[in-house]
C-alpha positions, 0 to 999 in steps of 0.5 A: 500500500505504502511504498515508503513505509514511514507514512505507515505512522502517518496514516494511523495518526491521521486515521485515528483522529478522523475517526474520534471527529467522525464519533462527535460529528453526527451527535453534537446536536442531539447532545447539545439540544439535550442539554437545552440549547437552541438550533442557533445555540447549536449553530454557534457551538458548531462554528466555534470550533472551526473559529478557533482553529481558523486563528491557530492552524497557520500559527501551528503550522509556522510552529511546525516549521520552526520547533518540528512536526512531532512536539506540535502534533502532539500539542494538538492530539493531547488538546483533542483528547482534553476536548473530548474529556471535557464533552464528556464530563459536560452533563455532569457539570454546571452550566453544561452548555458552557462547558460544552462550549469550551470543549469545542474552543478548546479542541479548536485551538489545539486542532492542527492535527491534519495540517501538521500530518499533511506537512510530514507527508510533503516531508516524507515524500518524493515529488513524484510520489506527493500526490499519491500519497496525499490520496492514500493517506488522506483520502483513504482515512477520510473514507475509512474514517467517515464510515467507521466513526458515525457507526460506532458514535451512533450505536454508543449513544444508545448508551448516553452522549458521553459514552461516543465523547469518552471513545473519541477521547481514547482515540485520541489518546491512541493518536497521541501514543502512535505520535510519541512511539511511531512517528519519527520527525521528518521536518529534518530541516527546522534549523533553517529560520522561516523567513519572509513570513508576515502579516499575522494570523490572517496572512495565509487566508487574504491570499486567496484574494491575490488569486482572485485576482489571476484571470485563470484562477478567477472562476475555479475558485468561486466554482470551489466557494460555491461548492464548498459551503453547500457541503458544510451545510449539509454534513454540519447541519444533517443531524439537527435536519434528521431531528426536526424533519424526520425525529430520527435518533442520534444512533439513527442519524450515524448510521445514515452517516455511515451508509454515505461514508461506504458509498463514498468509498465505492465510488472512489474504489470503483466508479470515479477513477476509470470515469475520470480518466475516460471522460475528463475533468471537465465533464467529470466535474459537470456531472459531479455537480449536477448530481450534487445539485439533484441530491441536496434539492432532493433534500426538501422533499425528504419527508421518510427516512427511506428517502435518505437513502437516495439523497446519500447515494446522489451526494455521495456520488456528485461530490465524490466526482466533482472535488477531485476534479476541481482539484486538477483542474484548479493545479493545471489552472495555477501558475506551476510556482503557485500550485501550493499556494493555490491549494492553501487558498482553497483551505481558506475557502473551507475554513470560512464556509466552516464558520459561516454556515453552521451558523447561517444553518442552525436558525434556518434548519432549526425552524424550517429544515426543508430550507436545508435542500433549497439553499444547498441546492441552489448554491451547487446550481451557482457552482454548476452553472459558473463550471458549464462556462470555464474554459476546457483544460487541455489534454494534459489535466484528463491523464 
C-alpha cells in the first residue's frame, strides 16, 4: 500500500483522529439540544470550533516549521483528547452548555492535527510520489474514517452522549501514543529560520484574494466557494435536519452517516477513477455537480427516512466526482510556482464556509429544515452553472 513505509505512522495518526471527529460529528446536536440549547445555540457551538482553529492552524503550522512536526502534533492530539474529556464530563457539570462550549474552543485551538500530518507527508515524500500519497493517506482515512466513526458514535449513544465523547477521547489518546512511539520527525530541516513570513494570523487566508485576482484562477475558485459551503451545510447541519424533519435518533442519524461514508468509498474504489480518466475533468466535474445539485434539492422533499437513502447515494456520488476534479483542474489552472499556494487558498475557502454556515444553518434548519435542500441546492446550481462556462483544460489535466 505504502511504498515508503514511514507514512505507515502517518496514516494511523491521521486515521485515528478522523475517526474520534467522525464519533462527535453526527451527535453534537442531539447532545447539545439535550442539554437545552437552541438550533442557533447549536449553530454557534458548531462554528466555534472551526473559529478557533481558523486563528491557530497557520500559527501551528509556522510552529511546525520552526520547533518540528512531532512536539506540535502532539500539542494538538493531547488538546483533542482534553476536548473530548471535557464533552464528556459536560452533563455532569454546571452550566453544561458552557462547558460544552469550551470543549469545542478548546479542541479548536489545539486542532492542527491534519495540517501538521499533511506537512510530514510533503516531508516524507518524493515529488513524484506527493500526490499519491496525499490520496492514500488522506483520502483513504477520510473514507475509512467517515464510515467507521458515525457507526460506532451512533450505536454508543444508545448508551448516553458521553459514552461516543469518552471513545473519541481514547482515540485520541491512541493518536497521541502512535505520535510519541511511531512517528519519527521528518521536518529534518527546522534549523533553517522561516523567513519572509508576515502579516499575522490572517496572512495565509487574504491570499486567496491575490488569486482572485489571476484571470485563470478567477472562476475555479468561486466554482470551489460555491461548492464548498453547500457541503458544510449539509454534513454540519444533517443531524439537527434528521431531528426536526424526520425525529430520527442520534444512533439513527450515524448510521445514515455511515451508509454515505461506504458509498463514498465505492465510488472512489470503483466508479470515479476509470470515469475520470475516460471522460475528463471537465465533464467529470459537470456531472459531479449536477448530481450534487439533484441530491441536496432532493433534500426538501425528504419527508421518510427511506428517502435518505437516495439523497446519500446522489451526494455521495456528485461530490465524490466533482472535488477531485476541481482539484486538477484548479493545479493545471495555477501558475506551476503557485500550485501550493493555490491549494492553501482553497483551505481558506473551507475554513470560512466552516464558520459561516453552521451558523447561517442552525436558525434556518432549526425552524424550517426543508430550507436545508433549497439553499444547498441552489448554491451547487451557482457552482454548476459558473463550471458549464470555464474554459476546457487541455489534454494534459484528463491523464
Amino acid at each position: 500500500m505504502f511504498q515508503d513505509k514511514r507514512l505507515i505512522p502517518v496514516f494511523i495518526v491521521v486515521f485515528v483522529d478522523l475517526l474520534g471527529f467522525s464519533i462527535i460529528l453526527p451527535l453534537l446536536p442531539y447532545y447539545a439540544r439535550d442539554l437545552g440549547a437552541s438550533p442557533v445555540m447549536i449553530g454557534l457551538l458548531i462554528s466555534s470550533y472551526s473559529v478557533c482553529q481558523f486563528a491557530a492552524g497557520p500559527i501551528l503550522g509556522d510552529l511546525s516549521d520552526r520547533y518540528g512536526r512531532r512536539p506540535v502534533l502532539l500539542y494538538s492530539q493531547i488538546g483533542s483528547c482534553i476536548g473530548f474529556i471535557l464533552m464528556a464530563l459536560a452533563m455532569n457539570l454546571p452550566h453544561p452548555l458552557l462547558w460544552l462550549l469550551a470543549a469545542r474552543v478548546i479542541d479548536g485551538l489545539t486542532g492542527g492535527n491534519l495540517t501538521v500530518a499533511q506537512a510530514c507527508v510533503s516531508d516524507i515524500s518524493q515529488p513524484e510520489n506527493r500526490t499519491r500519497n496525499f490520496g492514500m493517506i488522506i483520502g483513504v482515512s477520510f473514507g475509512l474514517g467517515f464510515l467507521i466513526g458515525p457507526l460506532l458514535g451512533g450505536f454508543l449513544s444508545r448508551f448516553g452522549y458521553d459514552y461516543p465523547a469518552w471513545c473519541a477521547a481514547l482515540f485520541s489518546l491512541t493518536s497521541v501514543l502512535a505520535t510519541l512511539f511511531l512517528l519519527p520527525e521528518s521536518n529534518v530541516n527546522r534549523d533553517v529560520a522561516v523567513a519572509g513570513r508576515s502579516g499575522g494570523i490572517f496572512a495565509n487566508y487574504g491570499r486567496v484574494l491575490e488569486y482572485l485576482k489571476l484571470a485563470e484562477m478567477r472562476r475555479v475558485l468561486w466554482i470551489y466557494f460555491f461548492m464548498a459551503m453547500p457541503f458544510t451545510l449539509y454534513v454540519t447541519m444533517y443531524s439537527l435536519f434528521t431531528d426536526r424533519r424526520l425525529h430520527l435518533s442520534a444512533e439513527q442519524a450515524g448510521y445514515f452517516l455511515g451508509f454515505a461514508g461506504l458509498m463514498g468509498i465505492i465510488w472512489q474504489g470503483a466508479v470515479i477513477g476509470p470515469l475520470v480518466k475516460r471522460i475528463g475533468d471537465h465533464r467529470a466535474l459537470l456531472i459531479g455537480l449536477s448530481f450534487s445539485t439533484i441530491g441536496l434539492y432532493y433534500l426538501a422533499f425528504v419527508d421518510v427516512w427511506w428517502k435518505l437513502i437516495i439523497v446519500a447515494i446522489l451526494f455521495s456520488f456528485g461530490h465524490g466526482i466533482s472535488r477531485p476534479s476541481l482539484t486538477s483542474i484548479l493545479t493545471a489552472a495555477a501558475p506551476p510556482r503557485q500550485r501550493g499556494g493555490a491549494l492553501g487558498a482553497t483551505s481558506s475557502i473551507e475554513s470560512f464556509s466552516r464558520i459561516v454556515m453552521p451558523m447561517i444553518g442552525g436558525p434556518v434548519v432549526g425552524s424550517h429544515p426543508a430550507m436545508l435542500g433549497w439553499i444547498g441546492g441552489l448554491l451547487f446550481s451557482i457552482a454548476a452553472i459558473l463550471a458549464a462556462g470555464l474554459r476546457r483544460p487541455g489534454p494534459s489535466s484528463h491523464s
